[in-house]
N, C-alpha and C positions, 0 to 999 in steps of 0.2 A: 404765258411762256415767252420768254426772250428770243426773238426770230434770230434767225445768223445775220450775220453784212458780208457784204465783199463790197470794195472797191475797182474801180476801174481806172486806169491811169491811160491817157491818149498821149502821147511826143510829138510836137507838132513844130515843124520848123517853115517860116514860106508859106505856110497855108498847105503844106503836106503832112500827113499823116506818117512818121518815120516808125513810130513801133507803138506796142500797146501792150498791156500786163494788168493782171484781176491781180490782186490779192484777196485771201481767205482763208479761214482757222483749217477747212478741209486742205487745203493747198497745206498748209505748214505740217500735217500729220501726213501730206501722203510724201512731202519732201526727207524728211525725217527718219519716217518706216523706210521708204526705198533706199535710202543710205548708206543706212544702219545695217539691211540688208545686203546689199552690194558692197561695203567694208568686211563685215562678218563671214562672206561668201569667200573674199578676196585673202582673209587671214587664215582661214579652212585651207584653202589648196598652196598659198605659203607653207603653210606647218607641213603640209604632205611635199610638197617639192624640199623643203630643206631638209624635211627626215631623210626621203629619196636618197638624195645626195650626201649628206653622211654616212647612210650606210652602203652607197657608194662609193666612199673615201675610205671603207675596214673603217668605222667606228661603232661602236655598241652604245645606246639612247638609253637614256636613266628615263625611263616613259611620265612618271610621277613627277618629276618638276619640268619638263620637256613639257607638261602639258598644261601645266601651272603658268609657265612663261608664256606660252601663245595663249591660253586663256586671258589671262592680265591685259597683253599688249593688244590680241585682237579684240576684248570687249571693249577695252580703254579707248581702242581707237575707234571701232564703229558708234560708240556713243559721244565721241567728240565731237566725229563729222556730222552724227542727226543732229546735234544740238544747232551747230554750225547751219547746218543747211535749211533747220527749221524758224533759226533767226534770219536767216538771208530770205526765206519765203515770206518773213512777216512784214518787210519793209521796202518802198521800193528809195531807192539810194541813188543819188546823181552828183556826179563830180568827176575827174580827170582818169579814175583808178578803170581797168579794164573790165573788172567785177562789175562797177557802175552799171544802173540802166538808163540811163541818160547821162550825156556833158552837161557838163555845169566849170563856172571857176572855182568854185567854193564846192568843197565836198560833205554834202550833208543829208539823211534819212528824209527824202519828201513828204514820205507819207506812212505810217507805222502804227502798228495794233497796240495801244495796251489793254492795261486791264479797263480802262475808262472807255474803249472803243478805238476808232484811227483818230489818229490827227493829224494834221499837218503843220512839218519843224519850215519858219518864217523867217527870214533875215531881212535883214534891211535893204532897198536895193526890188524887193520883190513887191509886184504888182497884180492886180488883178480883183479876184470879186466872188465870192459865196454867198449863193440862191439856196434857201431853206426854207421855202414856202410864205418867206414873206419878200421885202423890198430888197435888192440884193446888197451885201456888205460890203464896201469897199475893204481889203486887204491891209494895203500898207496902210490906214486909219488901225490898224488892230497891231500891226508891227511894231513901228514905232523904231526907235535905233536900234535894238538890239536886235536879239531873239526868242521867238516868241512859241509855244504850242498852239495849235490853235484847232479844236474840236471839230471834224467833220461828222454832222450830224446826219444819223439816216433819213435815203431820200433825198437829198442834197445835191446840189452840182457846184465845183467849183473850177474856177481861170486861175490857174499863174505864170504870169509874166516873169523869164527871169533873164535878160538878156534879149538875144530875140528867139530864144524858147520859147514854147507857150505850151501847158500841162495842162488837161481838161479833166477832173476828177468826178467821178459820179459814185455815190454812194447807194446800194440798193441792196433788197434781200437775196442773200447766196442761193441762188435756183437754177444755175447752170451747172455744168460738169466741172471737176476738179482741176486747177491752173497746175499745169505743170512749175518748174523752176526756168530762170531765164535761160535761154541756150549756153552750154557748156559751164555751167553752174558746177551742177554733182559732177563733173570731170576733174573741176579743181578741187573740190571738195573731198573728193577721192585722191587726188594726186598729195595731198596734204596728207593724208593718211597713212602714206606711205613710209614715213619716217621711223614712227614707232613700230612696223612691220621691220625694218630693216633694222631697229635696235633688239629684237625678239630674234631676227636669224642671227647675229651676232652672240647674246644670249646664250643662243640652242649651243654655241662651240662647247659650253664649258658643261651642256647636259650630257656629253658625250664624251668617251675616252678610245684611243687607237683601241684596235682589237691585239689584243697581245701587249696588252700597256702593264707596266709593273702595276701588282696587287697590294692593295691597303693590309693595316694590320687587320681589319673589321674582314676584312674577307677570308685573311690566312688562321684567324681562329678555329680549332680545330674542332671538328661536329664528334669526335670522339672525347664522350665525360670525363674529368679527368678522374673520378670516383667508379669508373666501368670497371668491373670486372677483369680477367684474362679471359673467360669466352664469350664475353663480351666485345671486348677488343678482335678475338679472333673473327669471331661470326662475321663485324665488320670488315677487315681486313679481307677475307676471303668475298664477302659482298663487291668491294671495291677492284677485285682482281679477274673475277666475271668481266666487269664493265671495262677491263682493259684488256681485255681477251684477243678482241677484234687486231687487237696490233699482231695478235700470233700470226695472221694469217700472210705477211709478207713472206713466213720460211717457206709457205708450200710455192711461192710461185716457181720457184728451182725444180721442183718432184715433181715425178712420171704422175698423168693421169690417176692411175689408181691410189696414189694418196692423197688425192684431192676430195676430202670425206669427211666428213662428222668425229670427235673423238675422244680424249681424257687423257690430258696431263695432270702433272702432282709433280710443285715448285718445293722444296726447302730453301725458304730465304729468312736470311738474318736481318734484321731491322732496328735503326737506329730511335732515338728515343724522338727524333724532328722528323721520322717517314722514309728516313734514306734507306736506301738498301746497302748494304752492304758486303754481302756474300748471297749467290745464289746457283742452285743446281736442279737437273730433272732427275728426280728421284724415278720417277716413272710414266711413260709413254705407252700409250695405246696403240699407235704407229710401228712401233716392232723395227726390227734390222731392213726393212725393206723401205722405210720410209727414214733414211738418218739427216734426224734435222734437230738432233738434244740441241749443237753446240749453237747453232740459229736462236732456235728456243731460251735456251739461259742468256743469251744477249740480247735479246729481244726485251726479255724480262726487267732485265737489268736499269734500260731505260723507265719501268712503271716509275709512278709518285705513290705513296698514301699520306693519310690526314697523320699529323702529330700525335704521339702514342703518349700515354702516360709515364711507360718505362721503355727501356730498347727489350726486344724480344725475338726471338727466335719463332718461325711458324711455318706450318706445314701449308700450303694454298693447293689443294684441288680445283683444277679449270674444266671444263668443257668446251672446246670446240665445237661450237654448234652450222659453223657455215664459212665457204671462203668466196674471197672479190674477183677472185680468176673463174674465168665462164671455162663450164666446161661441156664437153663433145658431147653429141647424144647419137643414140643409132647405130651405125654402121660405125663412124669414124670412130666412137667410144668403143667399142668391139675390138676395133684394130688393133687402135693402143694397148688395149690388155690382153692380146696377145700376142703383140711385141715384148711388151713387159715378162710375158710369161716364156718369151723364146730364150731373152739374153737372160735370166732369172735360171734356166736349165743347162744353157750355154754355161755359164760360170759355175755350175755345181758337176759336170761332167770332166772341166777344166780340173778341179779340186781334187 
């Protein structure tokens, strides 16, 4: 079985030691996973802050491609930056760029994994010597003008002179702990990432519509068949006039205490063939002369919508009042009122 490598790289300026970095196949899976991770983390609470905020701005989230878009752009991007950051761990690189792990004039991969093992990338210019168990190589004998690869075989140590750099390589079997990335690596790595997060919250504007934004035709189609029956259509109609019930409850806040209750209306309204109403009245109240709020009630009503009808029709709507928004008195104080109500109620019938 094929043992692991890692390389060792020493920077050596003056006969000081300025920095040092392993490379290793473990180093490139753990740069990679972490990433990939901290991208995918970073596009996670993205998509939750820009929902936040739209639906802080009144907009309503189509969720189904809202989530499609931050899917795309944050896999897209946490698998950009592993790949990224998994090639950045596989070589060490020296030249003028800040990325760089060593200056150099010339910017070029010192020393790099392939599939054949590491090598070291030679230009002309570069000096120095590889020890591999026999008499050691001189370098620039292997260079030559140009540029060259040049196999750093396991167990090996090599010198390069490049300037008055000088780069110490040792080649051995990976049996330390896993190399981090160079300092402030994955920052940029991440900060790149950033991009296609920021074309994803742009994106999300158009997964979104104002609340109260005009409606498509796909939405105004009407859930009543156009082959339904007439009590069909009514059953409906009257289903839909329950659920708008709730609006009655503004006529009580005007009335005494006691007709703050539970109760049954019955609307005759006329209805056009697109849902309009067009004529409507309280045929009958459960509320009685003591609670007068008909004329409340039929403009109340007035305001309802229903779905597009097949034909215009005329229909009867029984409601129930089931509960109102105005809190009311309990105890004592609810006592009182009802029999205030019941003084000025005998007051005006003695009047009469």
């Amino acid at each position: 079985m094929k043992q692991a490598q890692s390389v060792e790289i020493a920077y050596l300026m003056s006969g000081g030691v300025l920095s040092q970095r392993r490379l290793s196949r473990r180093g490139e899976w753990r740069a990679g996973i972490t990433t990939f991770a901290v991208v995918a983390g970073m596009s996670v609470v993205a998509a939750l802050l820009v929902g936040l905020a739209l639906l802080a701005a009144h907009r309503v989230v189509y969720m189904v491609p809202y989530l499609i878009v931050w899917m795309i752009a944050g896999f897209g991007a946490a698998v950009l930056a592993a790949v990224r950051a998994a090639h950045r761990a596989r070589c060490y690189a020296i030249g003028a760029d800040i990325d760089d792990d060593a200056f150099a004039a010339s910017s070029l991969p010192l020393v790099r994994r392939t599939s054949r093992g590491y090598v070291m990338r030679l230009t002309a210019g570069m000096t120095g010597r590889l020890e591999s168990g026999r008499a050691p190589v001189p370098l620039e004998g292997v260079v030559g003008d140009g540029v060259a690869d040049v196999p750093l075989p396991a167990d090996s140590r090599a010198e390069i002179q490049v300037g008055v750099a000088t780069f110490v390589l040792r080649n051995r079997p990976d049996g330390d702990g896993v190399p981090p990335l160079p300092a402030g690596a994955m920052r940029r790595f991440v900060r790149k990432s950033l991009v296609p997060l920021q074309v994803a919250a742009l994106a999300s504007i158009l997964c979104a519509v104002r609340v109260g934004a005009q409606i498509g035709d796909a939405e105004m189609r009407s859930a009543i068949p156009a082959d339904a029956t007439p009590l069909q259509v009514e059953t409906f109609l009257r289903s839909e006039a329950q659920l708008q019930a709730r609006t009655l409850h503004q006529c009580f806040d005007m009335m005494p205490i006691s007709c703050q209750k539970k109760g049954y209306v019955r609307f005759d309204v006329s209805l056009a063939r697109s849902g309009e109403i067009r004529s409507q009245k309280v045929a009958y109240s459960s509320y009685g002369a003591d609670c007068p709020m008909n004329q409340c009630l039929s403009e109340v009503v007035g305001t309802w919508f229903f779905e597009p009808l097949p034909q215009s029709m005329s229909v009867m709507l029984p409601v129930q009042v089931l509960r109102t928004d105005k809190p009311l008195p309990y105890g004592q104080a609810r006592a009182a009122a009802d029999v205030e109500r019941k003084k000025a109620r005998d007051a005006t019938t003695r009047i009469d």
